[in-house]
DSSP file (Angstrom, degrees, kcal/mol; ACC not computed):
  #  RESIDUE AA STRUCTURE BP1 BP2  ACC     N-H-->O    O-->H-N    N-H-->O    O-->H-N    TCO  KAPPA ALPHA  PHI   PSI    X-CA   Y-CA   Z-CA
    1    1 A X    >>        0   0    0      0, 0.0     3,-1.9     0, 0.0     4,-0.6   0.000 360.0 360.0 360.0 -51.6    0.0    0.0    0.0
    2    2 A X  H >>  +     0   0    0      1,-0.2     3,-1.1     2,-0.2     4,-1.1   0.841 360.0  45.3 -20.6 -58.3    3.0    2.2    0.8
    3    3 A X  H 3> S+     0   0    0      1,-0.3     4,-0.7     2,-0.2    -1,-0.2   0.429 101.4  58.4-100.4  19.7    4.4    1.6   -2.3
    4    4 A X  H <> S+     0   0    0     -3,-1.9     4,-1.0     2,-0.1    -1,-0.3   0.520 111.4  49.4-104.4   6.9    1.6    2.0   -4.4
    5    5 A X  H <X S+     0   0    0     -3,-1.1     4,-1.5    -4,-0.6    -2,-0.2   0.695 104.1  53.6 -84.6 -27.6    1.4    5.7   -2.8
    6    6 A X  H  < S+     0   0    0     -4,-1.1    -3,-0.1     2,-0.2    -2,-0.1   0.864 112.1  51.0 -72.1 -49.7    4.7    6.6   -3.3
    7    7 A X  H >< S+     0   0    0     -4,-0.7     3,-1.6     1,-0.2    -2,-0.2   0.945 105.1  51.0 -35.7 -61.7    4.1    5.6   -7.1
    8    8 A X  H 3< S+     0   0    0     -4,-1.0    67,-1.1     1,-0.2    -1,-0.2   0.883 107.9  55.9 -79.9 -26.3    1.3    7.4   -7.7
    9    9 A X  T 3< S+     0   0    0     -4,-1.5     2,-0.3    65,-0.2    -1,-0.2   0.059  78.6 117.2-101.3  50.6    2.9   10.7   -6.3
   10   10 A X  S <  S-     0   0    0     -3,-1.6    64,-1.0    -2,-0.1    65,-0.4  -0.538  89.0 -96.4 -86.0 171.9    6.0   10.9   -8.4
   11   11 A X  S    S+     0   0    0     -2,-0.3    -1,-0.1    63,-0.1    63,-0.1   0.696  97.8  91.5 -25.8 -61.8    6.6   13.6  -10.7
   12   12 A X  S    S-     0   0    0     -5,-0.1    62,-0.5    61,-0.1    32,-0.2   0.179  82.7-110.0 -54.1 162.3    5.0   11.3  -13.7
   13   13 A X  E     -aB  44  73A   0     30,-1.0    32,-0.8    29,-0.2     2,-0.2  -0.578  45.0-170.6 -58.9 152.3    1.7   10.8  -15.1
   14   14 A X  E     -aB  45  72A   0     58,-2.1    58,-1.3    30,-0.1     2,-1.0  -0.640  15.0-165.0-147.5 120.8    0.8    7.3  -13.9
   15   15 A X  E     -aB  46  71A   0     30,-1.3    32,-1.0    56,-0.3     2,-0.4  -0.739  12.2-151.2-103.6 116.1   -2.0    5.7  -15.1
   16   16 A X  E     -aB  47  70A   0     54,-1.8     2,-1.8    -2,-1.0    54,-0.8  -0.631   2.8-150.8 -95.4 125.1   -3.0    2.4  -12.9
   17   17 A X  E     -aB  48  69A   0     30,-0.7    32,-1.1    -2,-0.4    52,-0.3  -0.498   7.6-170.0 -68.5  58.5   -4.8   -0.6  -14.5
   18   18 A X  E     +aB  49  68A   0     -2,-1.8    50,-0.6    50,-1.2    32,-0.2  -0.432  32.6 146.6 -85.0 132.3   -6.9   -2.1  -11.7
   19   19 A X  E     -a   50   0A   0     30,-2.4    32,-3.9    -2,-0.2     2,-0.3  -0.568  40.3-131.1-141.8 179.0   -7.9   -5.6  -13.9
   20   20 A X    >   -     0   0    0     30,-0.2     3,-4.2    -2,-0.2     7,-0.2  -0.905  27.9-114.7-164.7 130.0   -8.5   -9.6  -12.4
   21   21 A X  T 3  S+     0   0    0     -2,-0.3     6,-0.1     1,-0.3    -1,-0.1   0.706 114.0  53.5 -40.5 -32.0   -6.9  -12.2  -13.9
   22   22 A X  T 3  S+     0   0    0     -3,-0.1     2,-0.5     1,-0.1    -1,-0.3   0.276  78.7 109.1-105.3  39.1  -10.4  -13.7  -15.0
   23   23 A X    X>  -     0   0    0     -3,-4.2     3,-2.2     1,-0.2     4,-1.7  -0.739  51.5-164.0 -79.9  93.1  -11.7  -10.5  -16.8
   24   24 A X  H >> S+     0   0    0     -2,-0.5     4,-1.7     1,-0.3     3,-1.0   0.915  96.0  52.6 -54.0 -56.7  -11.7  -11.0  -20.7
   25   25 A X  H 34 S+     0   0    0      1,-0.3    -1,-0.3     2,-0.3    58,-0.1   0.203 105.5  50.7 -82.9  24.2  -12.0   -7.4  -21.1
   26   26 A X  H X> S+     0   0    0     -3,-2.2     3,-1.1    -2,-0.9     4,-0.6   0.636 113.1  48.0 -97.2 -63.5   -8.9   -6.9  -18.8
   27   27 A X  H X< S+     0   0    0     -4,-1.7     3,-0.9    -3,-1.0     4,-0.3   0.964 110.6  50.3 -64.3 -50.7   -7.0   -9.6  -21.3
   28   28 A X  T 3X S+     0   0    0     -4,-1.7     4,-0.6    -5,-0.3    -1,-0.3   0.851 103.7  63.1 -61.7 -20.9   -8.5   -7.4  -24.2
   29   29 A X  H <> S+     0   0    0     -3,-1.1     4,-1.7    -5,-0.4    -1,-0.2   0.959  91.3  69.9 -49.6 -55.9   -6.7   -4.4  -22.0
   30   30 A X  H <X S+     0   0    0     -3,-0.9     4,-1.5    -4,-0.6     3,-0.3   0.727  92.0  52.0 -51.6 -73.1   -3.0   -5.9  -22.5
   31   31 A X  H >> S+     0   0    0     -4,-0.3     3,-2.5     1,-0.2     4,-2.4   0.883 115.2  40.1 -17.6 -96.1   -2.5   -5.2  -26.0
   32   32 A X  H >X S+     0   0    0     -4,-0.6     4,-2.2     1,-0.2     3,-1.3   0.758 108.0  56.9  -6.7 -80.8   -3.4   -1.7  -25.8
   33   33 A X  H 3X S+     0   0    0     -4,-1.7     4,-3.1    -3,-0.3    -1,-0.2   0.720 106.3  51.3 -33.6 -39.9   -1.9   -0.8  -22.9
   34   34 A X  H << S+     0   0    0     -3,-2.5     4,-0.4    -4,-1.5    -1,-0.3   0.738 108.3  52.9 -87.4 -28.8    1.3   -1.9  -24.1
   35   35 A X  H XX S+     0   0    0     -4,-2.4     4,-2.1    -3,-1.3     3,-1.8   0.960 110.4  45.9 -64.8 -52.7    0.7    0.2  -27.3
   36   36 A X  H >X>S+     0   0    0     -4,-2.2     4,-1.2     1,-0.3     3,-0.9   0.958 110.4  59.6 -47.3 -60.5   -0.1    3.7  -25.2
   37   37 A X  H 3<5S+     0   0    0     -4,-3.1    -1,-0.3     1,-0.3    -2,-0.2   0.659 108.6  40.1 -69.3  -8.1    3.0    2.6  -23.3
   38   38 A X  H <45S+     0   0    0     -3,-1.8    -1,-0.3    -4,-0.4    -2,-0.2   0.899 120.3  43.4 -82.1 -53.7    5.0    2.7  -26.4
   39   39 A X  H <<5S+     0   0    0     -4,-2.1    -2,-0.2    -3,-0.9    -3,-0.2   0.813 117.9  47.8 -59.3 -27.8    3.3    5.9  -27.8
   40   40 A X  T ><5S+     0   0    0     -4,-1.2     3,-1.2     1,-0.2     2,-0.6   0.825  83.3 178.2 -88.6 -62.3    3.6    7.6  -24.2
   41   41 A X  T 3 < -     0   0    0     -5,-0.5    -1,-0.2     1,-0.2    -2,-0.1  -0.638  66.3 -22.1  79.5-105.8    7.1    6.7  -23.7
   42   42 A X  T 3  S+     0   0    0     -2,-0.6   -29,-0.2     1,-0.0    -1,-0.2   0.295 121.5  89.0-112.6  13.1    8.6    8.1  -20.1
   43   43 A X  S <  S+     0   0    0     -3,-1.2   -30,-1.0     1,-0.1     2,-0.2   0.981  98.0  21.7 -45.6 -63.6    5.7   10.8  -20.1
   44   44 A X  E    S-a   13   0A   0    -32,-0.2     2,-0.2   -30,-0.0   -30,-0.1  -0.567  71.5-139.7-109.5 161.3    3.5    8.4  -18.3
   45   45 A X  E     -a   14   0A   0    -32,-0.8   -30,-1.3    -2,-0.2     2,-0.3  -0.573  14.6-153.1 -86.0 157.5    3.8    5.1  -16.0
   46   46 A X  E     +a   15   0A   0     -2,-0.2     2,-0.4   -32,-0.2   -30,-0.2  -0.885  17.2 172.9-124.3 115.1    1.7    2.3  -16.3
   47   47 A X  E     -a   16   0A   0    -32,-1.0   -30,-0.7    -2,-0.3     2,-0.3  -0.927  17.0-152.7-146.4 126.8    0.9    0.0  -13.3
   48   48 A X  E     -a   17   0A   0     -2,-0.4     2,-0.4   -32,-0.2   -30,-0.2  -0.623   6.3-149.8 -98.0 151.1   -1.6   -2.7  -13.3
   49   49 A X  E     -a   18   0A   0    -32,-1.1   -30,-2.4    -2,-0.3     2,-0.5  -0.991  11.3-142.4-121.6 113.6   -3.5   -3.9   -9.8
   50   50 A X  E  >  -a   19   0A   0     -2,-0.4     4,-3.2   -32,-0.2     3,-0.3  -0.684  17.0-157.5 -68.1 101.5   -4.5   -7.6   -9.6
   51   51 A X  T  4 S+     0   0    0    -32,-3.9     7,-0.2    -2,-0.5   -31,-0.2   0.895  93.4  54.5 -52.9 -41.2   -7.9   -7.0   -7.7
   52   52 A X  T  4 S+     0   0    0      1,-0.2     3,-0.5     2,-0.1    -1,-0.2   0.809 112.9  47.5 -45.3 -44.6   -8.0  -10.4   -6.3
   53   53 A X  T  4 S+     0   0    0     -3,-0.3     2,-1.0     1,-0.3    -1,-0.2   0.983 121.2  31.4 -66.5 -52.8   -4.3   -9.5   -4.9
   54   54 A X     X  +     0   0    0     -4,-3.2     4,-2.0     1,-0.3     3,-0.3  -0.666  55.4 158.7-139.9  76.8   -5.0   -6.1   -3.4
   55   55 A X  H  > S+     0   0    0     -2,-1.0     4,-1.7    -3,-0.5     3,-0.3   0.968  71.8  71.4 -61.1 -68.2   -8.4   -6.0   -2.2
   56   56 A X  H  > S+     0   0    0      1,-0.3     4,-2.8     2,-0.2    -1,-0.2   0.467 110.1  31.8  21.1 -75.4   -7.1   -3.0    0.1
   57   57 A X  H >>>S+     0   0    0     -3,-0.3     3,-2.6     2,-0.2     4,-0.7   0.974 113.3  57.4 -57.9 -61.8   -6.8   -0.9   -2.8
   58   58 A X  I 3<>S+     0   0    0     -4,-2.0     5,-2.8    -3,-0.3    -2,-0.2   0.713 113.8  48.4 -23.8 -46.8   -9.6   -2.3   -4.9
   59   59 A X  I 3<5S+     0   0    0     -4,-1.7    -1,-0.3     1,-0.2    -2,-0.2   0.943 109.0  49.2 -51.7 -58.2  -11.4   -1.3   -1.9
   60   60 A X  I <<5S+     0   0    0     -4,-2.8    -2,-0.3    -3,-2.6    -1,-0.2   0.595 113.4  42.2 -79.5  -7.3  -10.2    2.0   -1.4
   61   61 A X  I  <5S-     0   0    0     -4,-0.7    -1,-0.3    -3,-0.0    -2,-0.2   0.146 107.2-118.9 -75.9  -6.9  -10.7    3.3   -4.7
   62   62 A X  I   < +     0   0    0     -5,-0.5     2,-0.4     1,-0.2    -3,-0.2   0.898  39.0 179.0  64.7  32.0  -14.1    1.8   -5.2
   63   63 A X      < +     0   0    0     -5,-2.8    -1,-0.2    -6,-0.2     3,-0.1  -0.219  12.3 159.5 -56.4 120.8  -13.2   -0.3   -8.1
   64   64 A X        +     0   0    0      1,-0.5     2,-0.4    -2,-0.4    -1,-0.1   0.276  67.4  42.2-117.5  -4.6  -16.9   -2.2   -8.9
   65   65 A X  S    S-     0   0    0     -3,-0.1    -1,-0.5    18,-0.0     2,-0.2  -0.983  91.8-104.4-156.7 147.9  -16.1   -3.0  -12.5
   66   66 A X  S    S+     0   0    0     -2,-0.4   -47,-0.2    -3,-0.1     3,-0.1  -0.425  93.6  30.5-104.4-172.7  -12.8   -4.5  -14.2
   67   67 A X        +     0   0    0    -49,-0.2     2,-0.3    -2,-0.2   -48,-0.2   0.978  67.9 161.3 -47.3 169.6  -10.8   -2.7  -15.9
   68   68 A X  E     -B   18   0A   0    -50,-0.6   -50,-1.2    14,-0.3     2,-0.4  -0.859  22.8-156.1-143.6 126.3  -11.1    0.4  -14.6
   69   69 A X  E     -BC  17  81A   0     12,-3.5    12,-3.4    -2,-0.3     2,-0.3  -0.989  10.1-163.0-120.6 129.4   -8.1    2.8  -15.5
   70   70 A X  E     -B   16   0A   0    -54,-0.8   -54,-1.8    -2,-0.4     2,-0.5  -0.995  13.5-139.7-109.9 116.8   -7.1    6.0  -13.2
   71   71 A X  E     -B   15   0A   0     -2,-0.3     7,-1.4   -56,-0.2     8,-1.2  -0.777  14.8-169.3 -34.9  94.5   -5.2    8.8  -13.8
   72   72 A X  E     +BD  14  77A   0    -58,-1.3   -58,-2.1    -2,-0.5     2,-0.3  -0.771   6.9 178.6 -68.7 120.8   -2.8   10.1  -11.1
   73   73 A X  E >  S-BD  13  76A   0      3,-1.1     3,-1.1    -2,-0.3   -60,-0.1  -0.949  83.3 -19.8-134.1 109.5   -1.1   13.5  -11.5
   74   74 A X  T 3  S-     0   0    0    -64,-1.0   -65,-0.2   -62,-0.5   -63,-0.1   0.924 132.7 -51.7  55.0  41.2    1.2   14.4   -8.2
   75   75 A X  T 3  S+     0   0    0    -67,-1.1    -1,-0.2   -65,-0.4   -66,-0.2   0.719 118.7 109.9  54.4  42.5   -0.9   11.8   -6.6
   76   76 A X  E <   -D   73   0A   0     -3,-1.1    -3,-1.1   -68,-0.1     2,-0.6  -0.643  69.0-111.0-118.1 177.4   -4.3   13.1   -7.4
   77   77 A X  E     +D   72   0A   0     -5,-0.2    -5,-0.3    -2,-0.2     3,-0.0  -0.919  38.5 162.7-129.7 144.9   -6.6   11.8   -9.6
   78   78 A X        +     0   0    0     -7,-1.4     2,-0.4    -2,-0.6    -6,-0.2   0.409  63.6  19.6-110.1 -12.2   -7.3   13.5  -12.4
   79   79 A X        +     0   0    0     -8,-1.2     2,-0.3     2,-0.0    -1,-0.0  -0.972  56.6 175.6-153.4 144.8   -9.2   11.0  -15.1
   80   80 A X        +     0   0    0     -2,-0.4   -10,-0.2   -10,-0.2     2,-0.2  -0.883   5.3 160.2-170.4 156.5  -10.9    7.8  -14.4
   81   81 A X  B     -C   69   0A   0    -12,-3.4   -12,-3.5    -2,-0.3     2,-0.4  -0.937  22.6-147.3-164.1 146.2  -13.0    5.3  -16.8
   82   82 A X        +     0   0    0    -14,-0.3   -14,-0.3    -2,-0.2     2,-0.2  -0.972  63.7  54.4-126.5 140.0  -14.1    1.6  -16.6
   83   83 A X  S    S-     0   0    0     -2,-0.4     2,-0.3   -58,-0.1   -14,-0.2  -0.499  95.0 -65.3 139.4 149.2  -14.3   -0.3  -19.5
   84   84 A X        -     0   0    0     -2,-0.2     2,-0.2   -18,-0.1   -58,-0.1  -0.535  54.2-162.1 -83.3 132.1  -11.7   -1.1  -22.4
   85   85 A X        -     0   0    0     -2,-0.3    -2,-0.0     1,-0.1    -4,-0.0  -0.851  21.8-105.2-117.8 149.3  -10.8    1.8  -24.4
   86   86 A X     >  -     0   0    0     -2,-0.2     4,-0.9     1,-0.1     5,-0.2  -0.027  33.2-119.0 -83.6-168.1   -9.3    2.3  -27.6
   87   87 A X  H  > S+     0   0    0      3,-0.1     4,-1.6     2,-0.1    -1,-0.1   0.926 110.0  50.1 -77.7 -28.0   -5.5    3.4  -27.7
   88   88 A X  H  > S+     0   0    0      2,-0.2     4,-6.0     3,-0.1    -1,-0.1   0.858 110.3  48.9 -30.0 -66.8   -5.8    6.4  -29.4
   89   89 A X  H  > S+     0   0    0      1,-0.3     4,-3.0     2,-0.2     5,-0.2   0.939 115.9  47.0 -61.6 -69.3   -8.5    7.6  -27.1
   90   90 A X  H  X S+     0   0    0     -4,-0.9     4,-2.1     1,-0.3    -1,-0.3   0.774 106.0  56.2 -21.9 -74.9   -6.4    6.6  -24.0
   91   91 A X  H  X S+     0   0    0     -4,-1.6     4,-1.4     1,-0.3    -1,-0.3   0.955 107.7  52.6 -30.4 -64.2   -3.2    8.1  -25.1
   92   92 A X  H >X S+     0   0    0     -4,-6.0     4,-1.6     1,-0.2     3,-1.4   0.903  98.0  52.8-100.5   7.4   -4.7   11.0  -25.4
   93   93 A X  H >X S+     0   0    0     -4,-3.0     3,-1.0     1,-0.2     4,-0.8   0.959 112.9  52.3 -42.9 -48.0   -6.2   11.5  -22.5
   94   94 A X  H 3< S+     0   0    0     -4,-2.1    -1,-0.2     1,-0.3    -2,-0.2   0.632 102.5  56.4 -59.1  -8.0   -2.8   10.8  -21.1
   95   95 A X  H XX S+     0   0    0     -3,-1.4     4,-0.8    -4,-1.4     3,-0.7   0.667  99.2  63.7-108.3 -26.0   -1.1   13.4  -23.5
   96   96 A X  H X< S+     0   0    0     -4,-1.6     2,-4.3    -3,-1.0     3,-1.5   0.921 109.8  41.7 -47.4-102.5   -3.8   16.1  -21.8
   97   97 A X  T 3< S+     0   0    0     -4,-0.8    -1,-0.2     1,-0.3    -2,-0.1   0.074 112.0  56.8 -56.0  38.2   -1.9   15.4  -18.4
   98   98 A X  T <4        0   0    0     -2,-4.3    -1,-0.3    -3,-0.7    -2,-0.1   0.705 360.0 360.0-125.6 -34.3    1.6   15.4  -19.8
   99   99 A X    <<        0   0    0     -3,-1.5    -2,-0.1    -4,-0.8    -3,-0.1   0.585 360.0 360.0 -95.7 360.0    2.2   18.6  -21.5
């Protein structure tokens, strides 16, 4: 829990996955994700949360549907959406918090 606070209030964008391993539309997430993180580059972080693992968070953010992706800017949050999104759209939301 520590370190997922210290994470979300660096410096970066960080945009946090919270997904469960038996979500199809969490496995439809990967792909993607792994394209923004290419388009994105060191603008933004990406870090996914295994609900199953870290009910804690799950909890404290009020995840009720997987995925859900939040934005964290200086360890606020600035964006949130659940559902699989395309990459474009994604990116640029992250490209709004970057510049």
């Amino acid at each position: 829990m520590e370190k997922f606070k210290h994470v979300i209030e660096s410096e970066a964008v960080v945009l946090v996955d919270f997904f469960a391993e038996w979500c199809g539309p969490c496995k439809a997430m990967k792909p993607i994700l792994e394209e923004v993180k290419r388009g994105v580059g060191e603008k933004a972080r990406i870090v996914k949360i295994d609900i199953d693992k870290q009910e804690g968070l799950a909890t404290e953010y009020r995840i009720q549907a997987v995925p859900t992706l939040i934005l964290f800017k200086n360890g606020k949050q600035v964006w949130r959406n659940s559902g699989v999104l395309q990459a474009s759209a994604l990116q640029a939301v992250i490209e709004q918090y970057t510049t």
